[in-house]
PQR file of N, CA, C, O and H, with PARSE charges and radii, in Angstrom:
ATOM      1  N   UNK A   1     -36.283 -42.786 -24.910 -0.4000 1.5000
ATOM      2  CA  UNK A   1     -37.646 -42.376 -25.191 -0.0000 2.0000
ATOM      3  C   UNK A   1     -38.260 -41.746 -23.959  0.5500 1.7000
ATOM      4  O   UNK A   1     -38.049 -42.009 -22.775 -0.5500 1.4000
ATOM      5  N   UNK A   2     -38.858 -41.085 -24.365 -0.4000 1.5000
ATOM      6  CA  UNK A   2     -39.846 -40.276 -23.113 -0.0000 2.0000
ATOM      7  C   UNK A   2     -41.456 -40.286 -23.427  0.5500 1.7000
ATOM      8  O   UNK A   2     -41.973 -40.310 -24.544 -0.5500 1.4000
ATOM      9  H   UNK A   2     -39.030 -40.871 -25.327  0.4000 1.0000
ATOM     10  N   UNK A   3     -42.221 -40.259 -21.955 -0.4000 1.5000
ATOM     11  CA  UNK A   3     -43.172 -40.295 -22.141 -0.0000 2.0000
ATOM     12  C   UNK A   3     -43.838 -38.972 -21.538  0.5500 1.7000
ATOM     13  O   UNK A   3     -43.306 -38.460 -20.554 -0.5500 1.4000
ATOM     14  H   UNK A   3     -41.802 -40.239 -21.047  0.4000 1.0000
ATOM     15  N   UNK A   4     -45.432 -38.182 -22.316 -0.4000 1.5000
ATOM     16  CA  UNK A   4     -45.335 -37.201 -21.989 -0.0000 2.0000
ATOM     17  C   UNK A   4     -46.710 -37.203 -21.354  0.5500 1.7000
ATOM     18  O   UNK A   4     -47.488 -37.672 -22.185 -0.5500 1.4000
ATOM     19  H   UNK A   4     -45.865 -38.598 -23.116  0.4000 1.0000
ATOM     20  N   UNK A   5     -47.220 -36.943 -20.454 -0.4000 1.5000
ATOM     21  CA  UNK A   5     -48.524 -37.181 -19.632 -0.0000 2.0000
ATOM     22  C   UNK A   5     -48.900 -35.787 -19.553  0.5500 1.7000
ATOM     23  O   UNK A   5     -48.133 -34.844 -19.354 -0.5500 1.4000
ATOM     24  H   UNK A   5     -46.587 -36.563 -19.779  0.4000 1.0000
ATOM     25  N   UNK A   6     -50.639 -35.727 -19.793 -0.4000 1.5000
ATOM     26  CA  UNK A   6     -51.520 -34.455 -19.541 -0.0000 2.0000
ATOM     27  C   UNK A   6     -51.756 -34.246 -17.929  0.5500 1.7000
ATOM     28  O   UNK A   6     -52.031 -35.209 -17.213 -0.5500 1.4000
ATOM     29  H   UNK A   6     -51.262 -36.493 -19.954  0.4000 1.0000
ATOM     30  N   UNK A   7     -51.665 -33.300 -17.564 -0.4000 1.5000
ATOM     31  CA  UNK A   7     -51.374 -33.533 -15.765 -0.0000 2.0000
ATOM     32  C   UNK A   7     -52.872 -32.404 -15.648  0.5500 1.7000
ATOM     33  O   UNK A   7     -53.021 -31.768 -14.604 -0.5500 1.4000
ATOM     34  H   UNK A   7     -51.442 -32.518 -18.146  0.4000 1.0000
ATOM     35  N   UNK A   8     -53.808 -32.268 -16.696 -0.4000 1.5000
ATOM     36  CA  UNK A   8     -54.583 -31.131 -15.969 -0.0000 2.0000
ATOM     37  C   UNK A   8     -54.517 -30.069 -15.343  0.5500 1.7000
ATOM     38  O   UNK A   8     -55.170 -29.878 -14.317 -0.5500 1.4000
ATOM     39  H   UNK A   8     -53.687 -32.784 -17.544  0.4000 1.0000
ATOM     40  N   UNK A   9     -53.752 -29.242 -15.835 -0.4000 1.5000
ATOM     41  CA  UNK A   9     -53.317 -28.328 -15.043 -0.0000 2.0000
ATOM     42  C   UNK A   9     -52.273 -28.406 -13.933  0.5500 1.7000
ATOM     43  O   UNK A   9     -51.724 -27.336 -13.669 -0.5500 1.4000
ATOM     44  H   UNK A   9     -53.222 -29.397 -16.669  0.4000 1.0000
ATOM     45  N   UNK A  10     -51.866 -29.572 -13.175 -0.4000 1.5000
ATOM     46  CA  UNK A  10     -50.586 -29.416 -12.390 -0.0000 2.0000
ATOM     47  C   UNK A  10     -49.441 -30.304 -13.468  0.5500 1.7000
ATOM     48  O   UNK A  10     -49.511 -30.808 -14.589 -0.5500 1.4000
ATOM     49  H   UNK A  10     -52.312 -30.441 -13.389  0.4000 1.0000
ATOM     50  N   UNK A  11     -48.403 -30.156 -12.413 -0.4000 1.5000
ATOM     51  CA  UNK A  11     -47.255 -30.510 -13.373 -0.0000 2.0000
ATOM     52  C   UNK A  11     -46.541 -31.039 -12.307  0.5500 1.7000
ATOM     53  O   UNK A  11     -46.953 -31.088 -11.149 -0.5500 1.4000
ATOM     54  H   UNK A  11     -48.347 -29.747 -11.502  0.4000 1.0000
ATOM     55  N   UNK A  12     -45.510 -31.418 -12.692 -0.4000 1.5000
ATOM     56  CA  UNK A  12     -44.248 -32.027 -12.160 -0.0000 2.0000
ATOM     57  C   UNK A  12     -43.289 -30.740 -11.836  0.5500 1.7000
ATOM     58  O   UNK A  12     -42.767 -30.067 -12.725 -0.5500 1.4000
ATOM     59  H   UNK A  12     -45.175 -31.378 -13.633  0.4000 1.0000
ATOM     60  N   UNK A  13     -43.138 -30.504 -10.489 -0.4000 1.5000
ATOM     61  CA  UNK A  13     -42.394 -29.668  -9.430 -0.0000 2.0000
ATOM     62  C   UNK A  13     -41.287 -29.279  -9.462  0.5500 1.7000
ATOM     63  O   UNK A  13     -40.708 -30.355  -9.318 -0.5500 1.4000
ATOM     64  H   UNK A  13     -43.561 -31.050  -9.766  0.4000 1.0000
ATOM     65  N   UNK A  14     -40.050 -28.111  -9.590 -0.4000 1.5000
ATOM     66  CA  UNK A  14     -38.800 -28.521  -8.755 -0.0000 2.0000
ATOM     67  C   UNK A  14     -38.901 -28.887  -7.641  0.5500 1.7000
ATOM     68  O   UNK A  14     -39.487 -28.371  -6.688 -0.5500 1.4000
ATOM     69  H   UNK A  14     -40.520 -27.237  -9.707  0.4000 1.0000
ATOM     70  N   UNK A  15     -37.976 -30.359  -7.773 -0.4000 1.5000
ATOM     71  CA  UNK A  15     -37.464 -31.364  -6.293 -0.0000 2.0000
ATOM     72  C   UNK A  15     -38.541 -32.300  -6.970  0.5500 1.7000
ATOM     73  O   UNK A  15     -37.726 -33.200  -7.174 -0.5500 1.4000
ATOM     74  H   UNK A  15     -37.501 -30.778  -8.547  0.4000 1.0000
ATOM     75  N   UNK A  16     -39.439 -32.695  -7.362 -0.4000 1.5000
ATOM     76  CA  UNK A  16     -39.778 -33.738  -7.841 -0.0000 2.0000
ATOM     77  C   UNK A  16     -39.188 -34.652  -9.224  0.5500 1.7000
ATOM     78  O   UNK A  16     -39.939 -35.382  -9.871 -0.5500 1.4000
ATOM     79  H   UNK A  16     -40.101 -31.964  -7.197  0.4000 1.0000
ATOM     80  N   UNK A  17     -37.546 -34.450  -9.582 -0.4000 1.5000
ATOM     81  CA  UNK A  17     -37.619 -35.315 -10.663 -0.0000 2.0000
ATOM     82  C   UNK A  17     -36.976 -36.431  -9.761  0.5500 1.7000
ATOM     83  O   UNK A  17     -36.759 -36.394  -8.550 -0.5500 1.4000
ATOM     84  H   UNK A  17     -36.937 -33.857  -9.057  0.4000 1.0000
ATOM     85  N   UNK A  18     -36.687 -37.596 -10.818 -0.4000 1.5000
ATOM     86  CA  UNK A  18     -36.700 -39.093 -10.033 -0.0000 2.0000
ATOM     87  C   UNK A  18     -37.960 -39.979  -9.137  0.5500 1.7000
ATOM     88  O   UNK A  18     -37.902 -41.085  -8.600 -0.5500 1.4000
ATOM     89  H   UNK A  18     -36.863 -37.626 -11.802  0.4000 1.0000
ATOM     90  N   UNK A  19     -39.059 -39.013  -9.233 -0.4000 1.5000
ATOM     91  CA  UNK A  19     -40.120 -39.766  -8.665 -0.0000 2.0000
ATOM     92  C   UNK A  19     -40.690 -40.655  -9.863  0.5500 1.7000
ATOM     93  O   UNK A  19     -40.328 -40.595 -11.038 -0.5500 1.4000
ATOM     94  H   UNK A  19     -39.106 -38.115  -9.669  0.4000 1.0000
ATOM     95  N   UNK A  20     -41.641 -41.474  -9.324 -0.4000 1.5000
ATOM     96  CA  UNK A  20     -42.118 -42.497 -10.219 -0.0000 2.0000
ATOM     97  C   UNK A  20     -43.400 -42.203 -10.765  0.5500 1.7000
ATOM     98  O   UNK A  20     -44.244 -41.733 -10.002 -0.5500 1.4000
ATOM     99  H   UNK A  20     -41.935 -41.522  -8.369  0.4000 1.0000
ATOM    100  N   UNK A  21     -43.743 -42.443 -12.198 -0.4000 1.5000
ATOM    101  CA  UNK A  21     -44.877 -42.390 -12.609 -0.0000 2.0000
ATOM    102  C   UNK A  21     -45.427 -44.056 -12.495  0.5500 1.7000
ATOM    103  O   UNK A  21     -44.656 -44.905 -12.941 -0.5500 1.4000
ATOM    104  H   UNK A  21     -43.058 -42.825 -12.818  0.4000 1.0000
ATOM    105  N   UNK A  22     -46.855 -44.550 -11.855 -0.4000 1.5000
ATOM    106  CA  UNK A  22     -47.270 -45.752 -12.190 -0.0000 2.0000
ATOM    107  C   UNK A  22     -48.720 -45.931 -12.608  0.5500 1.7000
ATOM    108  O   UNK A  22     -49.616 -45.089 -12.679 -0.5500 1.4000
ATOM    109  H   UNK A  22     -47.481 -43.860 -11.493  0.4000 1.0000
ATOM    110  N   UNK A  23     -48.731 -47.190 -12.857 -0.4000 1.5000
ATOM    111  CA  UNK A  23     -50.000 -47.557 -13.224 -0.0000 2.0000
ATOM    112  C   UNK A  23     -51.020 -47.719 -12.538  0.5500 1.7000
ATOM    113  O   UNK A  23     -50.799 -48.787 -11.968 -0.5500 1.4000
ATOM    114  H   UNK A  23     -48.003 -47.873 -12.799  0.4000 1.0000
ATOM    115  N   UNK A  24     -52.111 -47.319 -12.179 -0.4000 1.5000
ATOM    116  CA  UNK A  24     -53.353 -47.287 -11.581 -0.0000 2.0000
ATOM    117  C   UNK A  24     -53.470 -48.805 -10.842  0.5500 1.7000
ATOM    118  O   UNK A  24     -53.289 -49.051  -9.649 -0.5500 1.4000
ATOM    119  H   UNK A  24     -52.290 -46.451 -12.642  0.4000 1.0000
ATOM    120  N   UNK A  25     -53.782 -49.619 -11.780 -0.4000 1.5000
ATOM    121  CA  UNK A  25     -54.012 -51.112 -11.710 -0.0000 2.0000
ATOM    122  C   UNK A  25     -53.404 -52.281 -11.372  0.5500 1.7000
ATOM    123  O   UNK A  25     -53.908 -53.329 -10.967 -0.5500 1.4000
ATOM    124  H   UNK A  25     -53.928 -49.419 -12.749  0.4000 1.0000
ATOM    125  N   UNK A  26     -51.732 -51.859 -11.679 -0.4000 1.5000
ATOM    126  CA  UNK A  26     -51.246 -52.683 -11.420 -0.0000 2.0000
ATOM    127  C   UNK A  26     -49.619 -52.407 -10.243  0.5500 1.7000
ATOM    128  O   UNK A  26     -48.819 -53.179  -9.713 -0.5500 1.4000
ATOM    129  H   UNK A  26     -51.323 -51.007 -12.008  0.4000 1.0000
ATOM    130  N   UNK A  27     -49.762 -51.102 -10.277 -0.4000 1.5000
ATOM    131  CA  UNK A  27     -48.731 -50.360  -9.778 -0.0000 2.0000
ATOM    132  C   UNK A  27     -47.122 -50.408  -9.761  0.5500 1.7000
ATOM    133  O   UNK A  27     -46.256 -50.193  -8.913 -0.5500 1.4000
ATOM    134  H   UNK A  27     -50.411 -50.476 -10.708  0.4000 1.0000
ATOM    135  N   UNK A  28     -47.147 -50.766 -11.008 -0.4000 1.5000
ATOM    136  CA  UNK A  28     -45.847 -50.786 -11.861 -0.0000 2.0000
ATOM    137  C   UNK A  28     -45.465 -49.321 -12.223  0.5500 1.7000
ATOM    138  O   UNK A  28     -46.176 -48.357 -12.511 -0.5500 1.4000
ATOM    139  H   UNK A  28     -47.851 -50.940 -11.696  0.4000 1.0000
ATOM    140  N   UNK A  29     -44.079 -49.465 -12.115 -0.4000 1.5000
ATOM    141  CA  UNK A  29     -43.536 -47.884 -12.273 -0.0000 2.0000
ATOM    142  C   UNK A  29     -43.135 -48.230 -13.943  0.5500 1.7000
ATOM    143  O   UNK A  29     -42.682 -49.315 -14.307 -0.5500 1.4000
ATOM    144  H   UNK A  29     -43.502 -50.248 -11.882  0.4000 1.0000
ATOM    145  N   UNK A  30     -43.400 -47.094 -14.829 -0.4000 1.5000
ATOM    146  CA  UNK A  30     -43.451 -47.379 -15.912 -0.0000 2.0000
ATOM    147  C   UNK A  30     -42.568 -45.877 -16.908  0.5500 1.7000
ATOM    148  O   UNK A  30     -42.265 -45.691 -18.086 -0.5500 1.4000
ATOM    149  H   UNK A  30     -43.769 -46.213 -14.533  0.4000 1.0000
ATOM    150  N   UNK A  31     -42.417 -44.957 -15.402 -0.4000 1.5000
ATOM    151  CA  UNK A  31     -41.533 -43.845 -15.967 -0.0000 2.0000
ATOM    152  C   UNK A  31     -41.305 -42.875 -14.604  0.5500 1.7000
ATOM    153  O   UNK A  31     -41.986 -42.874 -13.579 -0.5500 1.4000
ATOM    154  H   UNK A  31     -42.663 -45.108 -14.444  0.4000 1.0000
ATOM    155  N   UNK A  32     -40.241 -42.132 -14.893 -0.4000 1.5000
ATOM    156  CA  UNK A  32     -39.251 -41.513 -13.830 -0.0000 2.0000
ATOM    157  C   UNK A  32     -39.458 -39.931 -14.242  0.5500 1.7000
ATOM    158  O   UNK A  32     -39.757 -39.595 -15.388 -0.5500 1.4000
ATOM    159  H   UNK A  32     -39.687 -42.133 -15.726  0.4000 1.0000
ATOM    160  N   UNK A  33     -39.301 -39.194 -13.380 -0.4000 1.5000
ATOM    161  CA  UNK A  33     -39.758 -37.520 -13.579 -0.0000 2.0000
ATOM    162  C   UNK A  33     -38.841 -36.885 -13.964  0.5500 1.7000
ATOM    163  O   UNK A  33     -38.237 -36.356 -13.031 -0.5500 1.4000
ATOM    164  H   UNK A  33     -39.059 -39.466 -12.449  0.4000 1.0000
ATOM    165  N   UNK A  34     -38.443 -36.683 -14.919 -0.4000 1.5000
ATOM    166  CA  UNK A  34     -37.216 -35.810 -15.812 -0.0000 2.0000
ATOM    167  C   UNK A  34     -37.268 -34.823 -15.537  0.5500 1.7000
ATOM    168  O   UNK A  34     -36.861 -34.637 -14.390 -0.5500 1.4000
ATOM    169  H   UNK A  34     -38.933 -37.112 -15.677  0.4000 1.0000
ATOM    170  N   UNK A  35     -37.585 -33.998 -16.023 -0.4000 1.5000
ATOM    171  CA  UNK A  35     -37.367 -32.328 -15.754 -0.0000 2.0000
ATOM    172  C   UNK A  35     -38.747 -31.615 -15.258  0.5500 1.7000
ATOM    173  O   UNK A  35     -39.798 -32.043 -14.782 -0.5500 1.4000
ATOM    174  H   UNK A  35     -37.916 -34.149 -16.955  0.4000 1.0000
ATOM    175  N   UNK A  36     -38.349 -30.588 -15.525 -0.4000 1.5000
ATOM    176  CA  UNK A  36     -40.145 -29.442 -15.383 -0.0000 2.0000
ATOM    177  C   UNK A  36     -39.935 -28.743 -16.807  0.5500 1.7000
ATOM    178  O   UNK A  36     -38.930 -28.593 -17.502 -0.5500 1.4000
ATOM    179  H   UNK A  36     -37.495 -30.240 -15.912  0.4000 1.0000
ATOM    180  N   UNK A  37     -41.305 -28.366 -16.974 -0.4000 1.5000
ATOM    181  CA  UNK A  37     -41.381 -27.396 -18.029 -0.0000 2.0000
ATOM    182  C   UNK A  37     -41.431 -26.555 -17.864  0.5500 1.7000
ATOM    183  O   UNK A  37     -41.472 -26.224 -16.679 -0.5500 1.4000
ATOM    184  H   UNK A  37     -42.121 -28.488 -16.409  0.4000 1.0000
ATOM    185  N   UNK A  38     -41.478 -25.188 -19.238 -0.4000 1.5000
ATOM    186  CA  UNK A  38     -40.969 -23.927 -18.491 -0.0000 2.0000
ATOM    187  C   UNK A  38     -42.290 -23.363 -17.518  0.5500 1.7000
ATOM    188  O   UNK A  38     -42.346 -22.362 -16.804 -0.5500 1.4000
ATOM    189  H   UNK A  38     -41.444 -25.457 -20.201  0.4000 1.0000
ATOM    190  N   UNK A  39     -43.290 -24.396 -17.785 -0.4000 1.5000
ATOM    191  CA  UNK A  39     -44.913 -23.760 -17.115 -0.0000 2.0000
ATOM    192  C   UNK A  39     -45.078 -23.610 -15.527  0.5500 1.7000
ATOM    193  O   UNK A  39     -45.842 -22.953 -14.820 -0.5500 1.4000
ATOM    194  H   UNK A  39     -43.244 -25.209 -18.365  0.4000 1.0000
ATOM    195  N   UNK A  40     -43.633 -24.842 -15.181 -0.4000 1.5000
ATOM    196  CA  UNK A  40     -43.432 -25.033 -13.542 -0.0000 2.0000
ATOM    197  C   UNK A  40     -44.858 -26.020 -13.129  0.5500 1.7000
ATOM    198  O   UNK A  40     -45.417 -26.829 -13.870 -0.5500 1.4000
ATOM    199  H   UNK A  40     -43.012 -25.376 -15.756  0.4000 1.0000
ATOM    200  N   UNK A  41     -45.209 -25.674 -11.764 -0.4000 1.5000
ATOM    201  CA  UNK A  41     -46.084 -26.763 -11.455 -0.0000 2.0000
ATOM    202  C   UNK A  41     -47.523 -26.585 -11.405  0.5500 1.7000
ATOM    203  O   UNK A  41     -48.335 -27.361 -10.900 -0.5500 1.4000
ATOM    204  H   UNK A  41     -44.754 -25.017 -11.162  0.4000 1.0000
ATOM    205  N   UNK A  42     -47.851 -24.985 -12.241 -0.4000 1.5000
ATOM    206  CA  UNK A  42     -49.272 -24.777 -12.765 -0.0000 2.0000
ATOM    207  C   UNK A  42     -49.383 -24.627 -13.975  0.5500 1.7000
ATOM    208  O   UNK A  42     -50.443 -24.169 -14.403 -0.5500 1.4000
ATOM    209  H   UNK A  42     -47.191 -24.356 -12.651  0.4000 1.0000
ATOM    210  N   UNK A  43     -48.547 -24.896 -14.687 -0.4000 1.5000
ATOM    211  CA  UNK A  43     -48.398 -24.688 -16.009 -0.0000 2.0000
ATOM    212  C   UNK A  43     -49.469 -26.017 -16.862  0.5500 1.7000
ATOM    213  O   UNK A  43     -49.854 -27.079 -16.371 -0.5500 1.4000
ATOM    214  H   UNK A  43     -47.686 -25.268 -14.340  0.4000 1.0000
ATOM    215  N   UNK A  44     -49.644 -25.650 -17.797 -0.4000 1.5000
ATOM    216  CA  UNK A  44     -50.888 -26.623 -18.927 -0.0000 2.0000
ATOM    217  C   UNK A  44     -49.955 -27.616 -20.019  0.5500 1.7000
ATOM    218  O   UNK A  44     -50.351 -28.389 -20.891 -0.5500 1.4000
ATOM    219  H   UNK A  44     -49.331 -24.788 -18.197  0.4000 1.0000
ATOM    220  N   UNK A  45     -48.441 -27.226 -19.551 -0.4000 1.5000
ATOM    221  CA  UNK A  45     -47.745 -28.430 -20.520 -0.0000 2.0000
ATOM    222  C   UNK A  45     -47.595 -29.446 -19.785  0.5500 1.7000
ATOM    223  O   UNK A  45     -47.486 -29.517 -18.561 -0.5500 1.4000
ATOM    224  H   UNK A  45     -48.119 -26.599 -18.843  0.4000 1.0000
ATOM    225  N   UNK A  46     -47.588 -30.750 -21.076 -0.4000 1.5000
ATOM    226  CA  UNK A  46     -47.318 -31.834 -20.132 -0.0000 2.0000
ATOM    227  C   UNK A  46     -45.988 -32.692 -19.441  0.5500 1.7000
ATOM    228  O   UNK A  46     -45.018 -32.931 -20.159 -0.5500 1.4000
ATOM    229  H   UNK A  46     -47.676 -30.692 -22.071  0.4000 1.0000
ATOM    230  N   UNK A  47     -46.004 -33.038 -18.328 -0.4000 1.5000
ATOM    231  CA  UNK A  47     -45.089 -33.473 -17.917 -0.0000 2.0000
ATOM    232  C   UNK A  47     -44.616 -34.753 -18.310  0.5500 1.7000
ATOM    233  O   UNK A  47     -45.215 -35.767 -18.668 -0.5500 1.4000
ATOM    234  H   UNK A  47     -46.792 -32.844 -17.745  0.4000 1.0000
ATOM    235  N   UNK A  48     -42.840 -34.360 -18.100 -0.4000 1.5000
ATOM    236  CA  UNK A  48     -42.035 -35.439 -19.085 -0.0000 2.0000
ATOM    237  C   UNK A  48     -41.092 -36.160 -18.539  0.5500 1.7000
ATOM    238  O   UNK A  48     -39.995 -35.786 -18.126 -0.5500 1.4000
ATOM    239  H   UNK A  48     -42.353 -33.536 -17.809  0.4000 1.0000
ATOM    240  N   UNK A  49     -41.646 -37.419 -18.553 -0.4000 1.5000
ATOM    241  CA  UNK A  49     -40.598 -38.516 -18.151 -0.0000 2.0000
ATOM    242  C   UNK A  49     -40.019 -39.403 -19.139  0.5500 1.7000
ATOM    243  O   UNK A  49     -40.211 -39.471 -20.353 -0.5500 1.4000
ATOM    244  H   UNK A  49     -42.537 -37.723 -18.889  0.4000 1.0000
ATOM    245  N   UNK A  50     -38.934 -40.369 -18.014 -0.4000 1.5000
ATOM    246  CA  UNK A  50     -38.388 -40.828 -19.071 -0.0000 2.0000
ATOM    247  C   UNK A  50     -38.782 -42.577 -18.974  0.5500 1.7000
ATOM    248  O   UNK A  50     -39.117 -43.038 -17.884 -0.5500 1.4000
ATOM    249  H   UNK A  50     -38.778 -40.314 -17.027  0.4000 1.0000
ATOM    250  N   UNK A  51     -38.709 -43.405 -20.121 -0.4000 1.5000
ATOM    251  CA  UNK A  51     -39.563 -44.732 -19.709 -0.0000 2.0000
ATOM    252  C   UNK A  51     -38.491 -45.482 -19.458  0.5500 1.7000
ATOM    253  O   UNK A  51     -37.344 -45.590 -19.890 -0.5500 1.4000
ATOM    254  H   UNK A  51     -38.437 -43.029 -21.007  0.4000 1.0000
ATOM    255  N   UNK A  52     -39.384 -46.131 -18.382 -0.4000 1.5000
ATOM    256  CA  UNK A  52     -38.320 -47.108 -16.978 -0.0000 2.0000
ATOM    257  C   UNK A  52     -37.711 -47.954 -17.904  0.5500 1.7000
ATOM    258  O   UNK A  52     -36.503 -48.111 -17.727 -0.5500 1.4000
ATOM    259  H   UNK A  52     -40.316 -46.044 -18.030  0.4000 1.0000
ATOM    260  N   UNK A  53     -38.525 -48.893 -19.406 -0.4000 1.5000
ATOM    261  CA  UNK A  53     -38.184 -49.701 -19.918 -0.0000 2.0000
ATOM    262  C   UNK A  53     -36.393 -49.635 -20.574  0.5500 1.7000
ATOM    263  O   UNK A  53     -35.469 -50.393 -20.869 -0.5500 1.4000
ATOM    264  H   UNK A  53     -39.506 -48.765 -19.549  0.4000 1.0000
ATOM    265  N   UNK A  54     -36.725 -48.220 -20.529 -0.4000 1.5000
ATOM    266  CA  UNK A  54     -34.735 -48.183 -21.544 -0.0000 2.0000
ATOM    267  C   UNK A  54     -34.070 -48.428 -20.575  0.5500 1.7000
ATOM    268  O   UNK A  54     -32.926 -48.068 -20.850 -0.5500 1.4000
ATOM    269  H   UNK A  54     -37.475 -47.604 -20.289  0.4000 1.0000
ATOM    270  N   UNK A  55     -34.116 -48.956 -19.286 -0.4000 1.5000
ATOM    271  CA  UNK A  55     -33.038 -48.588 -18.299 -0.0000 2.0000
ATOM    272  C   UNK A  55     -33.483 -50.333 -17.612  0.5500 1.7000
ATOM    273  O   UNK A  55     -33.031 -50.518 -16.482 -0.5500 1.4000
ATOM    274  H   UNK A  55     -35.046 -49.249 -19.063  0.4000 1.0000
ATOM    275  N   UNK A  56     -34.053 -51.170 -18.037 -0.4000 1.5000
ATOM    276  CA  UNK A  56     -33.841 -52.666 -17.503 -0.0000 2.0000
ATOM    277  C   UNK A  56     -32.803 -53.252 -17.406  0.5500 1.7000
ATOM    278  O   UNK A  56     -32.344 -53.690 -16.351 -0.5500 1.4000
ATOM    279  H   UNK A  56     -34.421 -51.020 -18.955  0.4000 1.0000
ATOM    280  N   UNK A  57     -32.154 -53.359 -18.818 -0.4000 1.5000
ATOM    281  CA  UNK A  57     -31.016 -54.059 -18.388 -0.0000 2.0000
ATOM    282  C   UNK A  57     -30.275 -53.667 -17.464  0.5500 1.7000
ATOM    283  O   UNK A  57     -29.986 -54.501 -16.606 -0.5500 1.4000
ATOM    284  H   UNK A  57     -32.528 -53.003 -19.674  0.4000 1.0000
ATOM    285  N   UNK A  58     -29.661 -52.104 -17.323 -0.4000 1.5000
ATOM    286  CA  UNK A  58     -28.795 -51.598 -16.487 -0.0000 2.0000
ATOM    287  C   UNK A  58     -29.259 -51.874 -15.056  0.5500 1.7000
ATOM    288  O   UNK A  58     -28.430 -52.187 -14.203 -0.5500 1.4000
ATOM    289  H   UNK A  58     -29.896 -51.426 -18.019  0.4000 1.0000
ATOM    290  N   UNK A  59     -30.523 -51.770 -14.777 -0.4000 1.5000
ATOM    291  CA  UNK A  59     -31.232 -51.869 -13.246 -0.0000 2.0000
ATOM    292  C   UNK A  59     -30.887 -53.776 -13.012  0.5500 1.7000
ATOM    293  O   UNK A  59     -30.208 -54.340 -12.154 -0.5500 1.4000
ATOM    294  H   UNK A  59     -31.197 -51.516 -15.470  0.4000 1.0000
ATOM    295  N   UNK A  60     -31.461 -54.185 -13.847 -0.4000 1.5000
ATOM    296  CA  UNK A  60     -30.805 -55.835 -13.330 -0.0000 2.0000
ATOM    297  C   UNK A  60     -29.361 -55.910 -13.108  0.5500 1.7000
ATOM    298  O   UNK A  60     -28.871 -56.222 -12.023 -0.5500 1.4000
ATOM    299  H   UNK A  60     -32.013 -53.727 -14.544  0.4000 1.0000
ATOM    300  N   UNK A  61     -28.529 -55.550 -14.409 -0.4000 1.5000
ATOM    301  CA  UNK A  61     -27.110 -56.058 -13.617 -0.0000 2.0000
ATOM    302  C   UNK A  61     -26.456 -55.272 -12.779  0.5500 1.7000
ATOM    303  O   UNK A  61     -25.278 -55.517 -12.515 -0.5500 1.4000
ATOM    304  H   UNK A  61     -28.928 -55.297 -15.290  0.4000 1.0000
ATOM    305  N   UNK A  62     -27.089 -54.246 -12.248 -0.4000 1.5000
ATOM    306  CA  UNK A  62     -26.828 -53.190 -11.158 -0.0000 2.0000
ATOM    307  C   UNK A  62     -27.145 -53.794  -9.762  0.5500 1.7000
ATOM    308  O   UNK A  62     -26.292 -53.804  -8.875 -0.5500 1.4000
ATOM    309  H   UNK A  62     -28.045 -54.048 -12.462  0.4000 1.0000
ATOM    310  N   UNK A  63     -28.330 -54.270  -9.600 -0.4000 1.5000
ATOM    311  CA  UNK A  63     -29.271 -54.701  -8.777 -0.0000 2.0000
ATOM    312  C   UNK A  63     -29.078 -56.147  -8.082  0.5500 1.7000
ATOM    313  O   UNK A  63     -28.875 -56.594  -6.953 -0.5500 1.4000
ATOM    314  H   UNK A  63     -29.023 -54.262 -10.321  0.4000 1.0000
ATOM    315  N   UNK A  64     -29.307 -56.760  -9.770 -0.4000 1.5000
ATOM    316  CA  UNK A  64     -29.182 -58.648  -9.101 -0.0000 2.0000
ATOM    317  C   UNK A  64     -30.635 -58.483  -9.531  0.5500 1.7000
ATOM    318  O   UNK A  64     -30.740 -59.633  -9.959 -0.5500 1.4000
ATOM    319  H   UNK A  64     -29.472 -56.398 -10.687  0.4000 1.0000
ATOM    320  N   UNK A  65     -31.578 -58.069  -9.706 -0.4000 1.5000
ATOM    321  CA  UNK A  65     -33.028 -58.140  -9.070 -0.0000 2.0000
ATOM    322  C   UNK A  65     -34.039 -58.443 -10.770  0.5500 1.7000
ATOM    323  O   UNK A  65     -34.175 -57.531 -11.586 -0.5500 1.4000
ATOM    324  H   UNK A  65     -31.492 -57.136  -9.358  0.4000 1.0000
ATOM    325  N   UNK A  66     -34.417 -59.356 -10.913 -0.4000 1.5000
ATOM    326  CA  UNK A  66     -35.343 -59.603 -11.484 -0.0000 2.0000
ATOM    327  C   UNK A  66     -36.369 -59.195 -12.237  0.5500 1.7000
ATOM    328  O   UNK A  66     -37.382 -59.884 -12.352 -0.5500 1.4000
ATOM    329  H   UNK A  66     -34.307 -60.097 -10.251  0.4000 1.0000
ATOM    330  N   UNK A  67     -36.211 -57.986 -12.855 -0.4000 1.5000
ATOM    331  CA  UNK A  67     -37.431 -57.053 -12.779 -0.0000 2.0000
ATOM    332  C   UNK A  67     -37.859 -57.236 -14.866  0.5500 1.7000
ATOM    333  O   UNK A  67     -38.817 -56.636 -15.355 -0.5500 1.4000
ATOM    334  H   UNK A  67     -35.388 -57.426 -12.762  0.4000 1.0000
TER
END
């Protein structure tokens, strides 16, 4: 699953995928920077990640780590 965020006019960069999207409040990473769109990083589409949640199990028994 992917999640798709309104960025206001900027976007998600080449060289920015694998960065983290988080939460304001609690600063949990909650999705990872997939690609760019064809708009690049002034473009009005929204940017698309992918959600951290499909990838738990693999990150624990990769890790050891609790998450």
């Amino acid at each position: 699953d992917n999640i798709c965020v309104a960025t206001g006019g900027k976007s998600i960069c080449s060289g920015d995928s694998g960065g983290p999207l988080v939460t304001l409040d609690t600063y949990e990473q909650i999705g990872i920077n997939s690609f760019v769109s064809g708009g690049g990083c002034e473009g009005d589409a929204p940017a698309v990640l992918v959600r951290v949640t499909n990838f738990l199990d693999w990150i624990k028994e990769n890790t050891g780590l609790n998450v």
